[in-house]
C-alpha positions as CSV (number, residue, x, y, z in Angstrom):
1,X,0.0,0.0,0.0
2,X,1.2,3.5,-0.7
3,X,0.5,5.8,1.8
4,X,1.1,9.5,1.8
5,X,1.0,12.1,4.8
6,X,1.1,15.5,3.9
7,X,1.8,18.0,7.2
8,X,3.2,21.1,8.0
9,X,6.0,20.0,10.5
10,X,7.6,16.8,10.5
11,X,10.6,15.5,12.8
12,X,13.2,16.7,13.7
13,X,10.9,20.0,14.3
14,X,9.8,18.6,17.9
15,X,9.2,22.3,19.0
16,X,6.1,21.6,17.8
17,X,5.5,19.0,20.6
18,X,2.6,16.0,20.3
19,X,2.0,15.7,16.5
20,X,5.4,15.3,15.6
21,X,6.1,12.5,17.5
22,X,2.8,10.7,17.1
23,X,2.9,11.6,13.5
24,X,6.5,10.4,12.6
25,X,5.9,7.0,15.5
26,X,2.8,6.2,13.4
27,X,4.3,6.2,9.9
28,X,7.6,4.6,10.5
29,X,5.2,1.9,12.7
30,X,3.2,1.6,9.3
31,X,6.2,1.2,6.7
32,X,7.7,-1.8,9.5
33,X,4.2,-3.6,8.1
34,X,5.5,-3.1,5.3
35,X,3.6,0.1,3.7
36,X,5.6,2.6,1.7
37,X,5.0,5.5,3.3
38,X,6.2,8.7,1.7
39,X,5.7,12.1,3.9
40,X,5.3,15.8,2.4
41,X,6.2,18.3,4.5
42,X,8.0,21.8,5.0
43,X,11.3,23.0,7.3
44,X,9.5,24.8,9.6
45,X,11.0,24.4,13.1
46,X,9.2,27.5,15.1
47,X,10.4,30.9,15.0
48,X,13.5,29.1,12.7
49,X,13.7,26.6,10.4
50,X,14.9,22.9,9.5
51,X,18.8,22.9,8.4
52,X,17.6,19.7,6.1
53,X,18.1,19.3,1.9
54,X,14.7,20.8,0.7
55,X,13.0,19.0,-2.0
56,X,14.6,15.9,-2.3
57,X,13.8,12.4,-0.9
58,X,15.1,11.9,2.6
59,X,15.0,8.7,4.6
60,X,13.9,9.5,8.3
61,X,14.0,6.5,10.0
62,X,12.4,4.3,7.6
63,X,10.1,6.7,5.8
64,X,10.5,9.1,3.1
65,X,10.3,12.8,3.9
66,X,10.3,16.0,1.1
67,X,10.7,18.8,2.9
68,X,9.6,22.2,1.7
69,X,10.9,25.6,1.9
70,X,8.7,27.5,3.9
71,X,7.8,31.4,3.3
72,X,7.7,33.1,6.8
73,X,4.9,35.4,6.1
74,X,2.1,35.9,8.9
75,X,0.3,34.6,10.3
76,X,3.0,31.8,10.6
77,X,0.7,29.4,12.0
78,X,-1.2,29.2,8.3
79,X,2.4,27.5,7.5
80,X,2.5,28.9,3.4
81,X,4.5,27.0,1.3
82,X,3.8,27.1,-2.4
83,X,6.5,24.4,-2.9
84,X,4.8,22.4,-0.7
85,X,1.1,23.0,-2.5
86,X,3.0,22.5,-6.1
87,X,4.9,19.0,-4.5
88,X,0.8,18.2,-4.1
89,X,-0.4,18.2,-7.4
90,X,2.9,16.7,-8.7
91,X,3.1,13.6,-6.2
92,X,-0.8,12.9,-5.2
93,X,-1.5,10.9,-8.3
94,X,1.3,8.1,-7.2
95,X,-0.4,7.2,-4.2
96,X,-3.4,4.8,-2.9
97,X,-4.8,6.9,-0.2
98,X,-3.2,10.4,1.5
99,X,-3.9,12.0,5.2
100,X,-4.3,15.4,5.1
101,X,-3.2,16.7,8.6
102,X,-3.2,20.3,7.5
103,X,-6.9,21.3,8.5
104,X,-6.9,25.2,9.2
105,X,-4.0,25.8,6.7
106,X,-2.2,26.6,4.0
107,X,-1.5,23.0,2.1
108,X,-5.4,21.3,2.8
109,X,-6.9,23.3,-0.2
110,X,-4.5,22.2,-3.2
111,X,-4.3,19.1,-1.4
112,X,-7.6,18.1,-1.0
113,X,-8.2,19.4,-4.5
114,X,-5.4,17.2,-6.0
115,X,-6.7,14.1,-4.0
116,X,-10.0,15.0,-5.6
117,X,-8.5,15.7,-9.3
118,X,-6.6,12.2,-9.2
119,X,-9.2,10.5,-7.1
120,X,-6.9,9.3,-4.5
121,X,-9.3,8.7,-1.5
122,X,-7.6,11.2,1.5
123,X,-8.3,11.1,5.4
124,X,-8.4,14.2,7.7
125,X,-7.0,13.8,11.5
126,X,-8.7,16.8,12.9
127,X,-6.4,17.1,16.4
128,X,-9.3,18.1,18.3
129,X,-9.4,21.3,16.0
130,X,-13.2,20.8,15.7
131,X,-14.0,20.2,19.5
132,X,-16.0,22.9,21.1
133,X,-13.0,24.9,22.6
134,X,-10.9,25.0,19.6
135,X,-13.7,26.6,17.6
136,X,-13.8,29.5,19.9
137,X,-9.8,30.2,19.3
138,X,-9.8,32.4,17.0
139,X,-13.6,32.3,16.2
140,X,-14.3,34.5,13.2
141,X,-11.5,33.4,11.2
142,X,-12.0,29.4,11.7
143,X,-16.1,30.3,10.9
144,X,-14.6,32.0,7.5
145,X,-13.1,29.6,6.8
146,X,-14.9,26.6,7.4
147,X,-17.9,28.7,5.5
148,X,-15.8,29.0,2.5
149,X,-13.6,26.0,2.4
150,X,-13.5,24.0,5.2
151,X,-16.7,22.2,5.5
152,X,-16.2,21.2,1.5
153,X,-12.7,19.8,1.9
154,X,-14.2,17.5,5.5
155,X,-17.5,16.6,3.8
156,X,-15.5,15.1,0.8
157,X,-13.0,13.5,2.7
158,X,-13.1,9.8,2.7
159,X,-13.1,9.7,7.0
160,X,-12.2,11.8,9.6
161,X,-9.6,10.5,11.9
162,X,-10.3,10.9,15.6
163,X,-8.1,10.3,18.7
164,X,-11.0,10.2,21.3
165,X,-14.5,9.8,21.5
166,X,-15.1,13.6,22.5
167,X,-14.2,14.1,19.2
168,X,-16.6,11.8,17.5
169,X,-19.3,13.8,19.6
170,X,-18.1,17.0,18.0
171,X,-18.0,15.9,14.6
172,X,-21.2,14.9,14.6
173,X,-23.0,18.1,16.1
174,X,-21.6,19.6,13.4
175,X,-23.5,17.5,10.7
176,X,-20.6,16.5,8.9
177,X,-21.3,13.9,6.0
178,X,-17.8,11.9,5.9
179,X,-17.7,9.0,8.3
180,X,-15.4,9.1,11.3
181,X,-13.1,6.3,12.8
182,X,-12.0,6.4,15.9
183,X,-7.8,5.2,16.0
184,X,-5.7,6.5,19.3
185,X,-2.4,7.9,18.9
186,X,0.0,5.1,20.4
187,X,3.5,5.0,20.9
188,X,6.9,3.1,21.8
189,X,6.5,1.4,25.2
190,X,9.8,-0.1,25.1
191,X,11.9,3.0,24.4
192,X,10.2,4.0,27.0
193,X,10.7,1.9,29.9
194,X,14.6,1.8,29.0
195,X,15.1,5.1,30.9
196,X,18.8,6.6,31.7
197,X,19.7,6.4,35.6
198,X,17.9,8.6,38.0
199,X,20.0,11.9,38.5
200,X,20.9,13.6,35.3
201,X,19.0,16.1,34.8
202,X,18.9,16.8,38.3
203,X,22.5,17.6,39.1
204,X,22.3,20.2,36.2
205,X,19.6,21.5,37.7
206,X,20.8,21.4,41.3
207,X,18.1,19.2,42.4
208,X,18.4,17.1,44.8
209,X,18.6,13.4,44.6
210,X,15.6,13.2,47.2
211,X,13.5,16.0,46.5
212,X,10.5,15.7,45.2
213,X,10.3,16.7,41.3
214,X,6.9,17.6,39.6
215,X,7.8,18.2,35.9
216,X,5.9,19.7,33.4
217,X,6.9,18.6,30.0
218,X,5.7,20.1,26.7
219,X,5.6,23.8,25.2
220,X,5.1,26.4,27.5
221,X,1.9,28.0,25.8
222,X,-0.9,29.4,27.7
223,X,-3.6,26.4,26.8
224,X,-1.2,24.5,28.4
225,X,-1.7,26.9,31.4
226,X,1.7,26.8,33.6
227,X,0.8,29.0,36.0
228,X,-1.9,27.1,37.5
229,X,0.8,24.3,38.5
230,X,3.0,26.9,39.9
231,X,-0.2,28.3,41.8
232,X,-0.8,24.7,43.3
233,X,3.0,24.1,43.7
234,X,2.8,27.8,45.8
235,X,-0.2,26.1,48.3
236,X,1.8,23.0,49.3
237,X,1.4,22.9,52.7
238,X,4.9,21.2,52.9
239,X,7.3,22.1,49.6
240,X,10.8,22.5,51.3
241,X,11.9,19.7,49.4
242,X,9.8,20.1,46.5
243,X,10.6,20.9,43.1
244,X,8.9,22.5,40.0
245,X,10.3,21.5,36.7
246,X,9.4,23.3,33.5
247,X,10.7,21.3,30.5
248,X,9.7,22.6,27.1
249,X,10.5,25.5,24.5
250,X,8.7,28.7,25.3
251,X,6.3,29.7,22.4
252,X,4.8,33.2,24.0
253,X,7.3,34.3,26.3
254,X,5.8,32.5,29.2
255,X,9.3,32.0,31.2
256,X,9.2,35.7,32.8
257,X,6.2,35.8,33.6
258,X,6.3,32.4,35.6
259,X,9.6,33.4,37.1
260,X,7.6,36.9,38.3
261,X,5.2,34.9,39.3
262,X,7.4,32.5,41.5
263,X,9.1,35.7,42.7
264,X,6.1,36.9,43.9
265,X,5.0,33.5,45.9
266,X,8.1,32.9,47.6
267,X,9.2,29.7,45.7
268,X,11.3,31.1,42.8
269,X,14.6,29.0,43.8
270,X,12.6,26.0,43.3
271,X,11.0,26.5,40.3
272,X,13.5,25.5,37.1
273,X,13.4,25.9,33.7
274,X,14.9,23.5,31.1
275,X,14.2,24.9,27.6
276,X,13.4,22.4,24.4
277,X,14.1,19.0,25.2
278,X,15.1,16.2,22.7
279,X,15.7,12.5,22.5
280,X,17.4,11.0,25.7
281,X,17.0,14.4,27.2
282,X,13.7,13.8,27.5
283,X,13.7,10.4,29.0
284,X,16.2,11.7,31.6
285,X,13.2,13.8,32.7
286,X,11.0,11.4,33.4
287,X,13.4,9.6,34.7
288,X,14.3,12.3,37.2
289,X,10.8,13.2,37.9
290,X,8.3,11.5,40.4
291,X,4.6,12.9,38.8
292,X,3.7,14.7,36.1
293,X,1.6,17.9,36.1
294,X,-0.6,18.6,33.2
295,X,-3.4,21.5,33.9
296,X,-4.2,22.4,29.9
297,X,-7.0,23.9,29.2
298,X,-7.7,21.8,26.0
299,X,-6.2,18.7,24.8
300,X,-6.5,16.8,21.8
301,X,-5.2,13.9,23.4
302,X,-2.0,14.4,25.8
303,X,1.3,12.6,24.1
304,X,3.5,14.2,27.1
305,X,0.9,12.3,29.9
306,X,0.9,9.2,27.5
307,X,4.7,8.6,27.2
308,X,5.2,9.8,31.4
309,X,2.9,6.9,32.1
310,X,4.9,4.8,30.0
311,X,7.9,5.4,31.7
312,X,6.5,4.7,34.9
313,X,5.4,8.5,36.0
314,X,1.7,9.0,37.6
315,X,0.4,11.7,36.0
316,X,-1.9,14.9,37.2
317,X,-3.8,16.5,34.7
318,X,-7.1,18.0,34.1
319,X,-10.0,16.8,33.1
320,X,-9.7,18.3,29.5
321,X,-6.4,15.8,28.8
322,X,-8.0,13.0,27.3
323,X,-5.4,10.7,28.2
324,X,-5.2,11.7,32.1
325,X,-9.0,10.6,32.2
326,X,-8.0,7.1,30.8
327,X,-5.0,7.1,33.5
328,X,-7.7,7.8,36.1
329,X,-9.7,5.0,35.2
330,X,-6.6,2.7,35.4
331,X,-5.5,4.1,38.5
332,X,-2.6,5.5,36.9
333,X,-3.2,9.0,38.0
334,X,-5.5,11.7,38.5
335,X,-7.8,13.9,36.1
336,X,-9.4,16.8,38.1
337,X,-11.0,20.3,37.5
338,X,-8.7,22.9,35.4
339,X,-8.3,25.2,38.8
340,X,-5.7,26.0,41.2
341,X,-8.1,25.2,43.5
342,X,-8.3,21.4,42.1
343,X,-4.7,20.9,41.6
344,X,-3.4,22.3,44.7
345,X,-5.9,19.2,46.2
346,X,-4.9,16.7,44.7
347,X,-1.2,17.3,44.5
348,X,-1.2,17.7,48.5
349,X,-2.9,13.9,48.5
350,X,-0.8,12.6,45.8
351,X,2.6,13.7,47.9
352,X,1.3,12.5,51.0
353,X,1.6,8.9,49.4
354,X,4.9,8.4,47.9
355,X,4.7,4.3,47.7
356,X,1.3,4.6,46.0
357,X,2.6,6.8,43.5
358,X,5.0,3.8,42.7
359,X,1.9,1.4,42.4
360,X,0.3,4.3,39.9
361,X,3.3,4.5,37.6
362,X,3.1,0.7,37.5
363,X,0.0,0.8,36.4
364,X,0.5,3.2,33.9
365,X,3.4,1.4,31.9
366,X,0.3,-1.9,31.9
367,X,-2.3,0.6,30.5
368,X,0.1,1.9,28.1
369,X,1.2,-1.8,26.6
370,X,-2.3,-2.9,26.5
371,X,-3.8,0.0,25.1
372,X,-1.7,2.3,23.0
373,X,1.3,0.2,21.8
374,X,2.6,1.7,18.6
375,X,2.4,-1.4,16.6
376,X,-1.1,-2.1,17.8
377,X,-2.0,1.0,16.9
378,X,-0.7,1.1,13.5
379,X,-2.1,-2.2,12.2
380,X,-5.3,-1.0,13.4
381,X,-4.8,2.3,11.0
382,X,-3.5,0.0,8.2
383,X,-7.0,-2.1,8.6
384,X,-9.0,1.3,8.0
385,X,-6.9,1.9,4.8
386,X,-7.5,-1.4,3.1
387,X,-11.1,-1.1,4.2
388,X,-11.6,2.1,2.7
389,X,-9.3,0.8,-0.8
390,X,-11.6,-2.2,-1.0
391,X,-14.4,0.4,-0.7
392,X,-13.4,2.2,-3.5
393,X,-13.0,-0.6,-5.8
């Protein structure tokens, strides 16, 4: 089968956080079954861009990558790239069946239109871009443009890719006409359990080796909203050897503000700062850490609770994490309210029990193997494919 993803940001551009890495663990999962999967994409890497050959075929582990030049005109987030909407037109034609995980921007119109000219059946991951919350980002231009294009390019699509049910639900108060199917983003398990030794990231950090370390890992963006875990951090009743990690690129200038904030509480020497990490820095993280503290405001799904609980960390988040509500159920963690109020609760529980949040990183890692193992995942993806070939036929 020949199987082409077309998105804005592909790895190494992990500034970008959750899509990259479920994006690029889903195809190179796909081409080990033996698909050929070929990815369209542009150099993009935040406020820079990729040093990578543009144009040309590149093997990234296991899957071929055409990267784009991008044109860094605002709003950057619309990602333009008329290389990237020529590479389309060009390519489309050679392949069974595309995904389109471009919703919102620049690429989705000539690609949908080229899948539609060559009659390649395509698929559209929405990313929780159609839940309730997203739809109010940023109203009046997403209602433009789902008025004028977007509601075209979803109603033709073959399916809709969801993540989580929630999603479904959405999807279908909005009377769309393609079908949806229902796949979760999975990942790794073993990388993940292989974790450096305890320490590393500590020492450069001047932690402790028996302090307490709450890490937040991911972008520091205000849906993600920091401050509340620094708020709930602030209202431990016992925090002298506690200690608030922030481990992620900062998108909006969040840093100063959270260290002002910090300031102001009294806890600024033990709140810490890492900047983008990649690769093995990351596993030393949660290998470091002893919970995870999510508090976003919206979630698509929640790869940085996902791959802490597969690496053994509980997690905290808030009820709008999709993932932290699973790790609930499992008693891997907790999923509560989106307030200070909320997290500074349950954090004060969660410390009091150290050995129990042993037993919930335990049973995190199990949830994670049964439920969202990469190669489970990706066979299951490959299944919709063939269904929706044989469909066509």
């Amino acid at each position: 089968m020949r199987i082409l993803y077309i998105i804005n940001y592909y790895k190494p551009a992990y500034v970008y956080g959750g899509p990259v890495r479920s994006t690029s663990l889903l195809c190179e999962a796909l081409a080990k079954l033996g698909a050929k999967v070929t990815v369209l994409t542009t150099n993009v890497n935040g406020a820079g861009q990729l040093d990578i050959p543009l144009g040309q075929a590149v093997m990234v582990d296991g899957v071929e990558v055409f990267y784009y030049p991008i044109v860094p005109i605002p709003p950057r987030s619309f990602f333009y790239s008329p290389a990237l909407a020529q590479a389309c037109h060009q390519k489309i034609a050679n392949f069974d069946i595309a995904v389109l995980d471009t919703f919102f921007t620049h690429a989705m119109g000539p690609a949908a239109t080229a899948c539609k000219q060559a009659q390649v059946p395509y698929i559209v991951p929405t990313r929780g871009q159609l839940l309730p919350w997203a739809l109010q980002h940023r109203r009046l231009k997403k209602q433009l443009y789902l008025t004028l294009f977007g509601y075209r390019y979803l109603n033709e699509a073959t399916a809709i890719h969801c993540t989580v049910p929630a999603e479904v639900e959405a999807i279908a108060k909005l009377g769309l006409k393609a079908p949806t199917i229902t796949i979760p983003n999975g990942l790794e398990a073993r990388r993940w359990a292989k974790l450096p030794s305890r320490g590393g990231l500590r020492q450069r950090l001047g932690i402790a080796p028996n302090d307490t370390m709450l890490l937040c890992l991911g972008r520091l963006h205000e849906v993600k909203r920091p401050e509340i875990a620094l708020s709930a951090f602030a209202m431990l009743k016992q925090k002298d050897n506690v200690q608030l990690v922030y481990a992620g690129p900062d998108e909006e200038g969040l840093a100063g503000k959270l260290r002002a904030q910090s300031q102001a509480l009294g806890c600024a020497s033990q709140v810490h700062f890492t900047g983008l990490l990649a690769g093995v820095e990351v596993l030393q993280a949660l290998a470091d850490a002893d919970l995870l503290l999510m508090p976003s405001i919206m979630e698509s799904f929640g790869m940085s609770a996902l791959e802490a609980m597969a690496a053994g960390l509980p997690v905290l988040t808030s009820q709008d994490v999709p993932v932290g509500q699973w790790a609930e159920a499992a008693g891997a963690g907790r999923a509560v309210a989106g307030t200070t109020e909320a997290f500074a609760e349950a954090l004060q529980k969660l410390l009091a029990y150290p050995e129990q949040l042993k037993i919930m990183g335990q049973r995190g890692q199990a949830l994670v193997r049964d439920r969202f193992n990469i190669m489970a995942v990706a066979q299951q993806m490959l299944s919709q494919y063939q269904a929706i070939l044989d469909l066509e036929v």
